[in-house]
N, C-alpha and C positions, 0 to 999 in steps of 0.2 A: 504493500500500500504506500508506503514511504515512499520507495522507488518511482513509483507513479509520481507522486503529487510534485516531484523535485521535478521532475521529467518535463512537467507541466510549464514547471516557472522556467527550468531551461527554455524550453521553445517559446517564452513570450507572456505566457501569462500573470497577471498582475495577482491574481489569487487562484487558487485551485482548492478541489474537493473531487476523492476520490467517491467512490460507494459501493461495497462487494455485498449482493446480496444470493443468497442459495436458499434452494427452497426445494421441500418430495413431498410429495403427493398420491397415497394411494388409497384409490376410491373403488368403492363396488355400488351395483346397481342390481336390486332382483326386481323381476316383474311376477306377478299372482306370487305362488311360494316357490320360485325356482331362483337362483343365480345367475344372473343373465350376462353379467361383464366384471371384470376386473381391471384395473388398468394404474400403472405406475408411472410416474413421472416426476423428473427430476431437473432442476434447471440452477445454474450457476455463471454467473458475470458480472461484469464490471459499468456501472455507470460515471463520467467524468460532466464537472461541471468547471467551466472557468472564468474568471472575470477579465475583461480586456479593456482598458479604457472605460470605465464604468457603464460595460457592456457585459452579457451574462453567455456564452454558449454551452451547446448540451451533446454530449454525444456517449456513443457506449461500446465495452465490446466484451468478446467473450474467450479469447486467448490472449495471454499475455503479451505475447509478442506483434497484439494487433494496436497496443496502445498508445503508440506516438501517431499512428495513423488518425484514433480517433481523438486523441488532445488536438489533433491538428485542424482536424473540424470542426471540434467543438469550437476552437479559433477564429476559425473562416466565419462560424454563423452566427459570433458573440456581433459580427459586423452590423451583424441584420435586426438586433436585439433593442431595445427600448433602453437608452442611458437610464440610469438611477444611481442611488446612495447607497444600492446592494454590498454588504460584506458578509461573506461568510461567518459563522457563529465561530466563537472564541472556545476556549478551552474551559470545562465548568463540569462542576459536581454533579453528580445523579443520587439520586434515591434508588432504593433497590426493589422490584419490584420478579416477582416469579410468575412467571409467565408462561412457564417451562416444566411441562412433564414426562419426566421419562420414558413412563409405562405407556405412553405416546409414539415418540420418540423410536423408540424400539419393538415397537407393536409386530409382530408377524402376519404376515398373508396369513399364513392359514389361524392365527388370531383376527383377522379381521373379519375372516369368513366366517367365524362362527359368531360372532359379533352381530353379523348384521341376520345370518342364518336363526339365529337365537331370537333376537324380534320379532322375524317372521312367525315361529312356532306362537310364540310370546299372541299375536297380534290373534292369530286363528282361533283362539279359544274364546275370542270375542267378534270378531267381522273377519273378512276375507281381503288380504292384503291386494295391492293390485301393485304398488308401485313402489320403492324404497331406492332412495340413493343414502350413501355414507361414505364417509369419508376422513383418511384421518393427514392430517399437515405436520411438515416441520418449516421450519423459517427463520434465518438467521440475519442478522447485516451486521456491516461495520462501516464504519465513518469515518476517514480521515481527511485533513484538510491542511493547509498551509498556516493557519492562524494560530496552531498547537492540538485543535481538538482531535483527540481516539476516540471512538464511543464503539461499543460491540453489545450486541445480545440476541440472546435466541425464544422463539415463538416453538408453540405447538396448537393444534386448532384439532377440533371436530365438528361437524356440519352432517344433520341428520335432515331428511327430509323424506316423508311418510304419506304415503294414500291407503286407506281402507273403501271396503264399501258392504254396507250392511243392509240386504234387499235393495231396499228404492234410494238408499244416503249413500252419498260418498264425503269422506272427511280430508283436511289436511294435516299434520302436523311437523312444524318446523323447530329444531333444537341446535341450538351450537354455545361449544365451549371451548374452555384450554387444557381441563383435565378429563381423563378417562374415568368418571366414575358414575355410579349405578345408574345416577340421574337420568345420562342418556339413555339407556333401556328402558328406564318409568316414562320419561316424558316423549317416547317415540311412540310406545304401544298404546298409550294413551287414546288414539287414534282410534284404536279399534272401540269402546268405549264409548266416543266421540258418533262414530260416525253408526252404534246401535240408538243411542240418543237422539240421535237425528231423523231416524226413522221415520215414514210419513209426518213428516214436521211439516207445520202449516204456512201460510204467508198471510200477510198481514195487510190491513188497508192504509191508505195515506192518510197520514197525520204528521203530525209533531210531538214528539216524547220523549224522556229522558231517556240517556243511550249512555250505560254505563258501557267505557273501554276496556277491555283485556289488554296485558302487555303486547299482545301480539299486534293488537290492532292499536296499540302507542306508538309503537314502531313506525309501522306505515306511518303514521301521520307526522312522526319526527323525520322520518327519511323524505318528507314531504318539504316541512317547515324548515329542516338545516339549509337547504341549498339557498333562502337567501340569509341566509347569515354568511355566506363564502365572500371572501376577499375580495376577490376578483369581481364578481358582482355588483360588491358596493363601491367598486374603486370605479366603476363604472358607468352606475347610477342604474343598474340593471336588475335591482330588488324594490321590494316595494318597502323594504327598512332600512334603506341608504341614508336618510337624512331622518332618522328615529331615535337616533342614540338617546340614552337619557330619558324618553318619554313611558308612557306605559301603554304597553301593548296588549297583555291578558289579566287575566283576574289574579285578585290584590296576595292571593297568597300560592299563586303559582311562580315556583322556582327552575331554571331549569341549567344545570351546568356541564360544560367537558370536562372529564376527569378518567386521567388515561390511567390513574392508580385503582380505579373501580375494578371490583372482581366479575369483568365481562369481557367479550373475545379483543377489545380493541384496547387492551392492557399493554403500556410499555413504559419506560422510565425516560426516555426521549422521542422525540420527534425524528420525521423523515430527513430532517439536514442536523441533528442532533442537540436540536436546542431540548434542553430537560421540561420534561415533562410535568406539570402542573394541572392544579384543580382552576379552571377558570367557571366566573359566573357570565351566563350569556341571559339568562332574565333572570332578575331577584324580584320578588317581589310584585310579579307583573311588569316590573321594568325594565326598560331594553338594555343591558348593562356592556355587552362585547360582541364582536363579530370574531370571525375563523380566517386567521392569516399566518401564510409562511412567509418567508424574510423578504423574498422576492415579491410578492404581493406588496406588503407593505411599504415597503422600499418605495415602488412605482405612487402608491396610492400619495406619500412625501407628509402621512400625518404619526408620525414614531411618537410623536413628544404628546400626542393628545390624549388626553384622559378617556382614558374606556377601549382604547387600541394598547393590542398585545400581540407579539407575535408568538407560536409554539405549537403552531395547527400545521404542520406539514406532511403529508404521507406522500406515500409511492406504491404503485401499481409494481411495482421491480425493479429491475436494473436498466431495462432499456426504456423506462417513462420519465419523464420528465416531471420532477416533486408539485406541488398543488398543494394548493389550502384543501383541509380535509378535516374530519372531529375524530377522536378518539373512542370514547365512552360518552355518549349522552345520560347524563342523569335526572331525572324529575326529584324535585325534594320531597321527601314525607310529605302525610298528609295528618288530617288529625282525628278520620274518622275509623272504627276497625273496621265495620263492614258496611261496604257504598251498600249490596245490594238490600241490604236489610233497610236504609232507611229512603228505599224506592217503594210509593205505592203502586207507581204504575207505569212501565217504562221498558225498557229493551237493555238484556246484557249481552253484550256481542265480540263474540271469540275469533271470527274470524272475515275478511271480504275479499274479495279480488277485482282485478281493474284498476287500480292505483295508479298503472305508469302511462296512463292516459291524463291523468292531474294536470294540470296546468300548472307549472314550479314558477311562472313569474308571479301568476295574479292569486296563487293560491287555495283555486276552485277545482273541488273533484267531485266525481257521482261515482260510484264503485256497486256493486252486487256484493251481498250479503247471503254468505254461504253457509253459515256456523252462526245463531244465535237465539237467544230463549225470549221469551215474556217473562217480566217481573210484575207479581202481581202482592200487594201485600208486602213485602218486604222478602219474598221466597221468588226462588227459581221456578217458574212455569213449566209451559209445554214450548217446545222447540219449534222457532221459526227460522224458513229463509226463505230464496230468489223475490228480492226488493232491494229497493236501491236507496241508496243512503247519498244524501249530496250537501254539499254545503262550501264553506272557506276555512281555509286553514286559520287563513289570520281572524275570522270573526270567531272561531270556534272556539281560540282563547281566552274569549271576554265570556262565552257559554260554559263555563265551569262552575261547577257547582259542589263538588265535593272531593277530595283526593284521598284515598284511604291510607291507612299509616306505613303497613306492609311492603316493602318493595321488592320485586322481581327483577331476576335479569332475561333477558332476549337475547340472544347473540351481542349486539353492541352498547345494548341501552339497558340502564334500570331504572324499573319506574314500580310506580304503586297502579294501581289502577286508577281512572279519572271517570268522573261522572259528566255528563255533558246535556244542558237545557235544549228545548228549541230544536234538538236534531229532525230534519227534514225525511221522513221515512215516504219510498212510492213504492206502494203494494198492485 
């Protein structure tokens, strides 16, 4: 890595940053109760960034002996690049953070098969599996740069995703984590469970009525609402919270923050260009407190010194992408009720919908189909509904809050409690 980065300033460059990232991957996929695919994969290279005249180039490569070639380009395209105040992040402390498991790590093929073979068995004693993908990751980086900073550490990940179908229902369920433990098999068969529950499940007519969320379906709607929080966006004027800082955007005791020390899959002790890793608030209080920016974003946007701008939101897609503003762990803050559905007389708790990536990520309007979800009647779980459509705005839906329970889950990236929601728009 050293080698490189010197390599860099030899030919010309005013700062450099290497980036070696490695990553395996080995997934299975059964269809009904059979084993349909296995498949491994393994990938390992080098991304270079470097500064030239207070210009940025990017380039990458994957044998060693190819990397005066691609510093050399990353040279040539820093020409073509937007000047700014860009420096590379300095040399600086981490917190420790375990991200990392073994029994992951070292999983076996034929551990894996019985893994996902085991759910299957697991699922048939309640509905009839139709579909399972699983999967287990490893993923490592390291970071070096001209400024002094090292920064190294490794990931492990698993990603379940599950269909049943019970007579006339069919369910989904989604799971991922960083450790291999039991969880995943409870929260995969689930499904099977899920999708007998569902069973001639009714639909419902249009109205408006409380719509208590499931983490699942927090998700969605935060992988909705981050995208304008993103740098690039607001350096642009391309959110509709560009000029919001400061103001209040949702209800008075809704919180919501990145924190990549949260125990959910987007756990690290630094960022994609190494800057350490922190709890930031991005609404307190209903308040719009921060937006998602890495160096390079902020840099261009020319506001470092402004109250409520932070940089430490950088991720990468790999070696060969080029870093972006991106969030860590999304967290919703506690709430302060134990149980939303209990203090619903009458209203919808809804586990699951699809159609989301039809949303509109500027204006913050989506209408989805509602796959997964019950009647609350009385403060209890009803009879099971779905195909109806659920529509509304993101940004209006956070002033329609109405309760957050105390409890919090995690989803793959986010932890949240569940949230209760006024006014939601139901078309039966």
């Amino acid at each position: 890595m050293e080698k490189f980065v010197k390599l860099a300033e030899k030919l010309g460059a005013d700062e450099a940053e290497i980036y070696l990232n490695e990553s395996t991957d080995l997934s299975y996929s059964s269809r009904k109760d059979e084993l349909y695919s296995k498949e491994f994969d393994s990938k390992r290279g080098y991304g270079v960034r470097v500064v030239k005249d207070r210009r940025i180039g990017f380039s990458y490569f994957i044998q060693e002996n190819d990397a005066e070639r691609a510093i050399k380009i990353a040279l040539g395209l820093s020409k073509f690049s937007e000047g700014s105040e860009f420096g590379f992040q300095k040399k600086q402390a981490y917190g420790k953070v375990d991200a990392y498991d073994k029994k992951v790590a070292e999983l076996s093929e034929e551990e894996g098969k019985d893994r996902i073979m085991g759910i299957v068995e697991r699922i048939k004693e309640m509905a009839k599996p139709t579909e399972i993908f699983l999967s287990f990751s490893t993923d490592s980086s390291e970071i070096m740069n001209s400024n002094g900073l090292h920064a190294t550490e490794r990931f492990t990940g698993i990603s379940c995703f599950v269909e049943a179908c019970y007579e006339e229902s069919v369910a989904q369920v989604g799971y991922g984590s960083i450790n291999l433990d039991k969880e995943l098999e409870e929260k995969c068969v689930e499904v099977g469970r899920i999708a007998k529950e569902m069973n001639k499940a009714k639909t419902i007519e249009t109205s408006k009525k409380i719509v208590v969320f499931d983490q699942q379906v927090v998700h969605s709607i935060l992988m909705l609402l981050i995208h304008s929080f993103n740098g690039e966006r607001i350096r642009r004027g391309a959110s509709l919270l560009y000029d919001k800082l400061g103001e209040k955007i949702g209800w008075e005791k809704l919180s919501l923050f990145d924190d990549p020390y949260a125990d959910a899959t987007g756990k690290s002790g630094f960022d994609g260009e190494g800057t350490a890793g922190k709890t930031k608030e991005l609404v307190k209080d209903g308040y719009l407190r921060n937006f998602i920016f890495d160096r390079k974003t902020l840099a261009l946007y020319g506001k470092q010194d402004q109250e409520g701008i932070a940089d430490g939101n950088c991720v990468r897609g790999g070696y060969a992408s080029t870093p972006v503003p991106g969030h860590s762990n999304l967290v919703v803050g506690e709430g302060e009720v134990e149980n939303l559905v209990s203090e619903v007389k009458e209203g919808i708790y809804l586990k699951s919908f699809f159609g989301e990536h039809t949303a509109n990520e500027l204006t913050g309007d989506f209408s989805v189909s509602v796959d997964i979800a019950f009647r609350i009647k009385n403060g209890e779980i009803n009879e099971p509904v779905r195909n109806f459509v659920l529509s509304g705005n993101v940004f209006t839906i956070l002033n329609q809050i109405v309760g957050i329970e105390k409890k919090q889950e995690k989803y793959f990236d986010i932890v949240s409690p569940k949230i209760a929601f006024k006014d939601m728009q139901l078309v039966g």
